[in-house]
PyMOL Python script that loads the backbone (N, CA, C, O; Angstrom):
from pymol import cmd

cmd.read_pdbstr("""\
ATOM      1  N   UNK A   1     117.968 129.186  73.677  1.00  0.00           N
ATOM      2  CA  UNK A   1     119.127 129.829  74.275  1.00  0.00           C
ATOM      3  C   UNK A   1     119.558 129.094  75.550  1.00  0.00           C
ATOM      4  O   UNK A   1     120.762 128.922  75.740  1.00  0.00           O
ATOM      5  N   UNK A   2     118.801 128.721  76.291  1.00  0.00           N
ATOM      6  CA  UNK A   2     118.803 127.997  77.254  1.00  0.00           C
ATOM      7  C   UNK A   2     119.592 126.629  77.148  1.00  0.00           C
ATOM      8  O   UNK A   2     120.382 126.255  78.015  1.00  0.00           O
ATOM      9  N   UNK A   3     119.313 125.958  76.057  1.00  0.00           N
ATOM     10  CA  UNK A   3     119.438 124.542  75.758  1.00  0.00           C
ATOM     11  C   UNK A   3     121.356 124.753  75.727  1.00  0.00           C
ATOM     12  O   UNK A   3     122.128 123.941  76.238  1.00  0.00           O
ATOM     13  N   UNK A   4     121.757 125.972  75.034  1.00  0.00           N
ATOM     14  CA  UNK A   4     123.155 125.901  74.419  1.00  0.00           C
ATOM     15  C   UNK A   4     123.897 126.302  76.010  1.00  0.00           C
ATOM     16  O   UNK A   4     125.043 125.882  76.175  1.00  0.00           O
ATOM     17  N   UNK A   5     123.338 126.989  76.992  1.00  0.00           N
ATOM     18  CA  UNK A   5     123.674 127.775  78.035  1.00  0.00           C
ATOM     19  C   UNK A   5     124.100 125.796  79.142  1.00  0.00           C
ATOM     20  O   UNK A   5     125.151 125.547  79.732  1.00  0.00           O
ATOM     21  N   UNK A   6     122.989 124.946  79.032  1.00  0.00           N
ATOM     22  CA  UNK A   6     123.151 123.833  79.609  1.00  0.00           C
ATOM     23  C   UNK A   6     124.329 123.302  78.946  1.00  0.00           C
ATOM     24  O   UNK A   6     125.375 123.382  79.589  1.00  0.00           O
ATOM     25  N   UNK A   7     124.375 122.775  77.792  1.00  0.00           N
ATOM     26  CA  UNK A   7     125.066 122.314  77.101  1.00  0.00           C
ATOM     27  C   UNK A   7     126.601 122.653  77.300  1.00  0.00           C
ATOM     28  O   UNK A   7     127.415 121.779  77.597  1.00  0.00           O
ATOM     29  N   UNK A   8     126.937 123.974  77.118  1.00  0.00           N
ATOM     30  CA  UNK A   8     127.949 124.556  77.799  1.00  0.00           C
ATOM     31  C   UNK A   8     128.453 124.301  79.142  1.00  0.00           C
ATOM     32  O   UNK A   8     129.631 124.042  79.388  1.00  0.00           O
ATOM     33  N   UNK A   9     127.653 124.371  79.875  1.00  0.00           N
ATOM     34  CA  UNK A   9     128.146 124.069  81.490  1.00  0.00           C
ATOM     35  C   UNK A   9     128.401 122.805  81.662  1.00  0.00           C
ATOM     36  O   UNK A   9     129.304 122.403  82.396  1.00  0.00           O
ATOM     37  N   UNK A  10     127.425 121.867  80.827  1.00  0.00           N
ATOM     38  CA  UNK A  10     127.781 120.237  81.134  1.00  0.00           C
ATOM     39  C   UNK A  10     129.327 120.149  80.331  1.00  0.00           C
ATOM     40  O   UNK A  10     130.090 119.496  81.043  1.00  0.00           O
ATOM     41  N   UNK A  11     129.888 120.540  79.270  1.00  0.00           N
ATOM     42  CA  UNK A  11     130.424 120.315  78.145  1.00  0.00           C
ATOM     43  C   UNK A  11     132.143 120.949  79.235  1.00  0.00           C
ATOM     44  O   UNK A  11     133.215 120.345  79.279  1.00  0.00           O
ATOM     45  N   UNK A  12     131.864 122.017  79.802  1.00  0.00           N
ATOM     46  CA  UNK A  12     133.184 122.473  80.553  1.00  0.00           C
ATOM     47  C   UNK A  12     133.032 121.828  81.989  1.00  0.00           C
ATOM     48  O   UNK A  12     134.051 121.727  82.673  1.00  0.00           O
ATOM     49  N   UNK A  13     131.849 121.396  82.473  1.00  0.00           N
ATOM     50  CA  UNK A  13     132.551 120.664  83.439  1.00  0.00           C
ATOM     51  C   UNK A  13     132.892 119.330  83.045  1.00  0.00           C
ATOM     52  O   UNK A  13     133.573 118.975  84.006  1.00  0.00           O
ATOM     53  N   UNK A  14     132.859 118.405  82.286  1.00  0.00           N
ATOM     54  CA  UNK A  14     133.671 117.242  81.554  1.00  0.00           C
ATOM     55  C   UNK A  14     134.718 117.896  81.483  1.00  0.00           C
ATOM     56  O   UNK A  14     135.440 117.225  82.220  1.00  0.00           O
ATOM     57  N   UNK A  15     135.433 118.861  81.070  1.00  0.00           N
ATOM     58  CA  UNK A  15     136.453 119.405  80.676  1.00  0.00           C
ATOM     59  C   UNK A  15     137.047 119.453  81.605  1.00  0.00           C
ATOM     60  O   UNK A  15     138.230 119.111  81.616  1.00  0.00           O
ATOM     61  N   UNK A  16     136.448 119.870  82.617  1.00  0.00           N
ATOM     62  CA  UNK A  16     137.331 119.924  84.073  1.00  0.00           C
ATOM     63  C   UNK A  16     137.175 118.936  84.824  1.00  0.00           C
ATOM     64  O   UNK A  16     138.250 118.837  85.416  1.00  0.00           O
ATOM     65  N   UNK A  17     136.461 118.090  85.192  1.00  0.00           N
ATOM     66  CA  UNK A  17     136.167 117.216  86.066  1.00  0.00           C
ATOM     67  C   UNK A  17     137.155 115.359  85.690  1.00  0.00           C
ATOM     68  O   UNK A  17     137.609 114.438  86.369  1.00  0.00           O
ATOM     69  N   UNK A  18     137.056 115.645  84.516  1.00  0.00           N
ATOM     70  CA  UNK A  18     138.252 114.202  83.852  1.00  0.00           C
ATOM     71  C   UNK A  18     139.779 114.557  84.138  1.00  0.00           C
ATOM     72  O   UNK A  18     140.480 113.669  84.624  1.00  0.00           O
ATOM     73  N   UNK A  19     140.261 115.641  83.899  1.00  0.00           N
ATOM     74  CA  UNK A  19     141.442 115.768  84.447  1.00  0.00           C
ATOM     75  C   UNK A  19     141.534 115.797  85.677  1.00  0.00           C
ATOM     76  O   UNK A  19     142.741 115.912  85.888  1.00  0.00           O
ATOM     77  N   UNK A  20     140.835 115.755  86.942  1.00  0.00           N
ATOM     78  CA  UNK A  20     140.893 116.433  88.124  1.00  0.00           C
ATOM     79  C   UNK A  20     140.485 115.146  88.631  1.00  0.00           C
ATOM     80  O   UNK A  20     141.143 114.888  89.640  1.00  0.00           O
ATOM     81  N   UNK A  21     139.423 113.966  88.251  1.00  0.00           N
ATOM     82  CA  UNK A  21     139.875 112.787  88.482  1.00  0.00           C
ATOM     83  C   UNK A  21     140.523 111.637  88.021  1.00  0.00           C
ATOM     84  O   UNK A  21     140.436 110.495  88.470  1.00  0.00           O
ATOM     85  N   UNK A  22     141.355 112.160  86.834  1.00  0.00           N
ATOM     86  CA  UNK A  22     142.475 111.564  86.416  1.00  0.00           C
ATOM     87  C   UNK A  22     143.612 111.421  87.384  1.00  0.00           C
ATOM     88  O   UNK A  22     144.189 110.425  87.823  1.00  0.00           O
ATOM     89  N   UNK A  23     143.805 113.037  87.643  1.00  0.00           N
ATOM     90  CA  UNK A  23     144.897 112.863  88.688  1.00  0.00           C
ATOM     91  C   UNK A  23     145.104 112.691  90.174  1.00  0.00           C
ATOM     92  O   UNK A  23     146.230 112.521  90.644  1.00  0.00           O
ATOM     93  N   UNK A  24     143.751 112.748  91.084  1.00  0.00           N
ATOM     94  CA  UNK A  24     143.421 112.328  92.150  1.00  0.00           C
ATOM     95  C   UNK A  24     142.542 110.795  92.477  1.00  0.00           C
ATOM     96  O   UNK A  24     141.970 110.439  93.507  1.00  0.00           O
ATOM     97  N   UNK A  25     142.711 110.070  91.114  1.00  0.00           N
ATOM     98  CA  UNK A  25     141.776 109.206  91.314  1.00  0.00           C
ATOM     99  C   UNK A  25     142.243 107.728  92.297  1.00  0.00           C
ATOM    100  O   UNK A  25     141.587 106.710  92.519  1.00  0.00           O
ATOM    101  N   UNK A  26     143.699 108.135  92.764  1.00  0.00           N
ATOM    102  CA  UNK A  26     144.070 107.391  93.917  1.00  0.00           C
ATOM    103  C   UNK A  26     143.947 107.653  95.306  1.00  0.00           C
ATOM    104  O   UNK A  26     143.925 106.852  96.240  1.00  0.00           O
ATOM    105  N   UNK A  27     143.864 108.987  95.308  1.00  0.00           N
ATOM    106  CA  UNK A  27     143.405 109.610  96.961  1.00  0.00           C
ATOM    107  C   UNK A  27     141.841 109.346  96.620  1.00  0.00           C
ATOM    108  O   UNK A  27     141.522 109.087  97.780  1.00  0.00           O
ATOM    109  N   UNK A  28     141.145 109.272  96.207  1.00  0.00           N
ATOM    110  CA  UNK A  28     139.647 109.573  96.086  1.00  0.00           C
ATOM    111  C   UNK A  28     139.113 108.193  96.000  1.00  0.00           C
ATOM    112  O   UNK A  28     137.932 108.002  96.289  1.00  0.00           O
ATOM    113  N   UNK A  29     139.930 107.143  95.604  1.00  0.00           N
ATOM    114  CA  UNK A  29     139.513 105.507  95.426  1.00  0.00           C
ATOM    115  C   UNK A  29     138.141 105.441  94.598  1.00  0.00           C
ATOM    116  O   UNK A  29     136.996 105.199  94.979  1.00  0.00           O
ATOM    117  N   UNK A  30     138.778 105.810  93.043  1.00  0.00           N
ATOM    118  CA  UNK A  30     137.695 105.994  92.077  1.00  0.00           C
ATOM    119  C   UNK A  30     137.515 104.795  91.960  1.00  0.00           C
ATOM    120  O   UNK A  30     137.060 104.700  90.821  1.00  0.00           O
ATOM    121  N   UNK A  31     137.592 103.374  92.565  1.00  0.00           N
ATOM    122  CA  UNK A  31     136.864 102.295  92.250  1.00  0.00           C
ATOM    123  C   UNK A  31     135.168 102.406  92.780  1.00  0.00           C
ATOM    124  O   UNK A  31     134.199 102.023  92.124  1.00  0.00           O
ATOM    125  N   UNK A  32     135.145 102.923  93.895  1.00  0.00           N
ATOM    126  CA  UNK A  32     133.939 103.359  94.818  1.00  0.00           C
ATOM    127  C   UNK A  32     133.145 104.561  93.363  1.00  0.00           C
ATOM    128  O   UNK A  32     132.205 104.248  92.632  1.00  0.00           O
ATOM    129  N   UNK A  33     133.627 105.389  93.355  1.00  0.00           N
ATOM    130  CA  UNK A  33     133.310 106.196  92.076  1.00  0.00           C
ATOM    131  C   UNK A  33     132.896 105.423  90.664  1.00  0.00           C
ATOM    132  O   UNK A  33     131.848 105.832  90.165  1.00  0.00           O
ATOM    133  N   UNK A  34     133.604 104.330  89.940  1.00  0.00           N
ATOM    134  CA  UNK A  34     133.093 103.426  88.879  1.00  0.00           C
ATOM    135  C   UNK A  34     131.731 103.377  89.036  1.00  0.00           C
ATOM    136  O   UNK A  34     130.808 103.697  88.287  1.00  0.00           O
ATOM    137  N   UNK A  35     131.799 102.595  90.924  1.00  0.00           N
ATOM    138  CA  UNK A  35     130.231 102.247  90.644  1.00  0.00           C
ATOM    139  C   UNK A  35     128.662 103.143  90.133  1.00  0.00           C
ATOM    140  O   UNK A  35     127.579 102.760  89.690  1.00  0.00           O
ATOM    141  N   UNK A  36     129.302 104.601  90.505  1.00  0.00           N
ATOM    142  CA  UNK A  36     127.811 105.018  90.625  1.00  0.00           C
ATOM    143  C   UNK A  36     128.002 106.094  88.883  1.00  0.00           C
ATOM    144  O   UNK A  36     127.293 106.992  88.429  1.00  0.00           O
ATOM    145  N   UNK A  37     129.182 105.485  88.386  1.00  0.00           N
ATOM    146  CA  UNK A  37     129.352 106.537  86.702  1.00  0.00           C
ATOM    147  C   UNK A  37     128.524 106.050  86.042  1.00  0.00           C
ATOM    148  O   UNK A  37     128.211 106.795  85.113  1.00  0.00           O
ATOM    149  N   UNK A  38     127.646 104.532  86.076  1.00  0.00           N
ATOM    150  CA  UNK A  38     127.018 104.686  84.748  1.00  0.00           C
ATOM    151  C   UNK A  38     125.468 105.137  84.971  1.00  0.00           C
ATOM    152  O   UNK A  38     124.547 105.041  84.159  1.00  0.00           O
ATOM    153  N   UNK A  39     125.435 105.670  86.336  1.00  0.00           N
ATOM    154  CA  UNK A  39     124.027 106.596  86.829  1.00  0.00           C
ATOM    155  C   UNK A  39     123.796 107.915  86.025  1.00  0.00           C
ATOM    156  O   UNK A  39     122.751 108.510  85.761  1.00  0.00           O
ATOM    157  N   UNK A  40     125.764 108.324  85.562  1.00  0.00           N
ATOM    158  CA  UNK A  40     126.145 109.884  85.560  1.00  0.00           C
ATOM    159  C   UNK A  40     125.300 110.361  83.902  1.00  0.00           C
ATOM    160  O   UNK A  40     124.732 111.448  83.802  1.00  0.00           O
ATOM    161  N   UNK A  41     125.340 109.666  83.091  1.00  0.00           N
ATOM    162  CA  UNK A  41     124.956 109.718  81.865  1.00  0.00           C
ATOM    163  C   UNK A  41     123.268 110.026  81.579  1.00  0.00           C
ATOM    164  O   UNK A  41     122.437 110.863  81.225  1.00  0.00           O
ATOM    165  N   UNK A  42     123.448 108.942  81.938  1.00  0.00           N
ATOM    166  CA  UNK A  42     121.225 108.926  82.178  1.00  0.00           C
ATOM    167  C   UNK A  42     120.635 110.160  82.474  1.00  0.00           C
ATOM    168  O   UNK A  42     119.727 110.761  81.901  1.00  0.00           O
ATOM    169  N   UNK A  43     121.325 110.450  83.500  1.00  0.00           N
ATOM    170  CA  UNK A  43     120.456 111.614  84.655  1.00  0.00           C
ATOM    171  C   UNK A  43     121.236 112.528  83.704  1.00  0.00           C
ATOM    172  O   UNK A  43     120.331 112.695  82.887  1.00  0.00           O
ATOM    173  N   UNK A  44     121.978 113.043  83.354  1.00  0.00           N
ATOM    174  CA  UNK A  44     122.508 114.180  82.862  1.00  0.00           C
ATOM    175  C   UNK A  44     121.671 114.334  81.424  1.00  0.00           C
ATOM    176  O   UNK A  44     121.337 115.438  80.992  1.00  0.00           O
ATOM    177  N   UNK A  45     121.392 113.135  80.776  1.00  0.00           N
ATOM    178  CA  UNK A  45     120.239 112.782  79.336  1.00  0.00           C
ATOM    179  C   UNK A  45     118.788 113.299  79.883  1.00  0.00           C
ATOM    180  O   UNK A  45     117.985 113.911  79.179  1.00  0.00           O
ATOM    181  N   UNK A  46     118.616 113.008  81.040  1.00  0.00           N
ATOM    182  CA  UNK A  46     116.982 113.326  81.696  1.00  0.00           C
ATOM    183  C   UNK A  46     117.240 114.278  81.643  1.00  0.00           C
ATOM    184  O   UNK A  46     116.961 114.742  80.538  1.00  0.00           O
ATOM    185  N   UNK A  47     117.844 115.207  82.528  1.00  0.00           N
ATOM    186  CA  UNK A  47     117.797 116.694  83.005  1.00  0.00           C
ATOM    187  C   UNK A  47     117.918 117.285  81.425  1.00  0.00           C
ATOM    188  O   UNK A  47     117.032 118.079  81.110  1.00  0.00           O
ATOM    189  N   UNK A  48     118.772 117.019  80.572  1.00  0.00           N
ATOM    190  CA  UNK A  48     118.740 117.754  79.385  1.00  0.00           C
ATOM    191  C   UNK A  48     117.217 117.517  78.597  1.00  0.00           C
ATOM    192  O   UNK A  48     116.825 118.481  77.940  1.00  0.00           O
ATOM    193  N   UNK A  49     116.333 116.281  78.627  1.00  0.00           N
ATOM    194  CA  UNK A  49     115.562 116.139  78.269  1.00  0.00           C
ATOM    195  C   UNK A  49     114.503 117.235  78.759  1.00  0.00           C
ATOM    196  O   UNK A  49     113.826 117.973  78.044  1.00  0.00           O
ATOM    197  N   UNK A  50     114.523 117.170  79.924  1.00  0.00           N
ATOM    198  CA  UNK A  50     113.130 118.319  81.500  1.00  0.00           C
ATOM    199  C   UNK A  50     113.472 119.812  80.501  1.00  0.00           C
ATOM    200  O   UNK A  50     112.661 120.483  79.864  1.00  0.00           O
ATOM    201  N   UNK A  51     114.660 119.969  80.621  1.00  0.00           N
ATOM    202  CA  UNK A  51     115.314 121.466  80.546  1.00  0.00           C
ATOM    203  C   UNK A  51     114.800 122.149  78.943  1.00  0.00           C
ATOM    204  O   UNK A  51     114.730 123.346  78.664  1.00  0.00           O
ATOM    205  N   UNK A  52     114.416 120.724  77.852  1.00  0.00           N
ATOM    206  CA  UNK A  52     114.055 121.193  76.294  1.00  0.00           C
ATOM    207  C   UNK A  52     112.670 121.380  76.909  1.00  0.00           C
ATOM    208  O   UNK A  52     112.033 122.433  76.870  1.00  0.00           O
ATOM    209  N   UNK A  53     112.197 120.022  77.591  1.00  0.00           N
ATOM    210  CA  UNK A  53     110.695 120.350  77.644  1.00  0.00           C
ATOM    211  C   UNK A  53     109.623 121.497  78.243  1.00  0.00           C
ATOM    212  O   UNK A  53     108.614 122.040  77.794  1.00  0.00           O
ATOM    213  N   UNK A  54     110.285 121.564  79.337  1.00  0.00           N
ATOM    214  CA  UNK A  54     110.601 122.998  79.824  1.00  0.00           C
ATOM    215  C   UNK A  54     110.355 124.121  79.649  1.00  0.00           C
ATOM    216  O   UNK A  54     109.493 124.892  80.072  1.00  0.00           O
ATOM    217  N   UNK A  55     111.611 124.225  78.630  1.00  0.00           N
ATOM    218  CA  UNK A  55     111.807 125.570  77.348  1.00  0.00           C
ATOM    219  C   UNK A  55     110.416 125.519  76.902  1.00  0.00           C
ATOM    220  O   UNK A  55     109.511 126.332  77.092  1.00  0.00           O
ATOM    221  N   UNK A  56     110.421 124.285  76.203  1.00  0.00           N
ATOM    222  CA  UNK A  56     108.804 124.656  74.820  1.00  0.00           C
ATOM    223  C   UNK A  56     107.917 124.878  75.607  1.00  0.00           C
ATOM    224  O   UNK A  56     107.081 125.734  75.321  1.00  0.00           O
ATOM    225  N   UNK A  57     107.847 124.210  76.756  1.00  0.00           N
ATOM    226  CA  UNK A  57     106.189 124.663  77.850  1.00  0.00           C
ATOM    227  C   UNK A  57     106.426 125.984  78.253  1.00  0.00           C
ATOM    228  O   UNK A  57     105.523 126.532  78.886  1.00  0.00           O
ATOM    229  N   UNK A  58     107.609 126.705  77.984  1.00  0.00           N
ATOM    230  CA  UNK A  58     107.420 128.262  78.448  1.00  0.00           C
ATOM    231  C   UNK A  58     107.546 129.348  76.988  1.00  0.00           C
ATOM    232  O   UNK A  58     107.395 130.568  77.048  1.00  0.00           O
ATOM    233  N   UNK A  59     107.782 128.756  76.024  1.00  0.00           N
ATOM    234  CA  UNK A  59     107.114 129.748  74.838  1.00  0.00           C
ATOM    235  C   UNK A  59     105.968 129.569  74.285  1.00  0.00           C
ATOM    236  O   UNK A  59     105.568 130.354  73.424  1.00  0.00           O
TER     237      UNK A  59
END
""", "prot")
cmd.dss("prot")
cmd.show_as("cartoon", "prot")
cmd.util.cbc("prot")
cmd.orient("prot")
């Protein structure tokens, strides 16, 4: 239950967070931002990884 509850929150903030630096991504100088996106994936793969393992170490 947990796993779908993460999944969800990551899944709507993509939803919100691409439009919102779509359209500010000139006040915000998303070139500075490029650099640290391909950190964003990994760590979001880890934490989903901790969060299954987690789960099974608590049933």
């Amino acid at each position: 239950m947990y796993i779908i509850v993460i999944l969800v929150c990551l899944v709507a903030a993509l939803l919100i967070l691409i439009p919102l630096l779509e359209k500010y991504q000139g006040k915000m100088g998303l070139d500075k931002a490029q650099k640290y996106g391909k950190y964003i994936l990994p760590l979001a793969m880890l934490g989903v990884v901790v969060n299954i393992i987690h789960s099974m170490m608590q049933s």
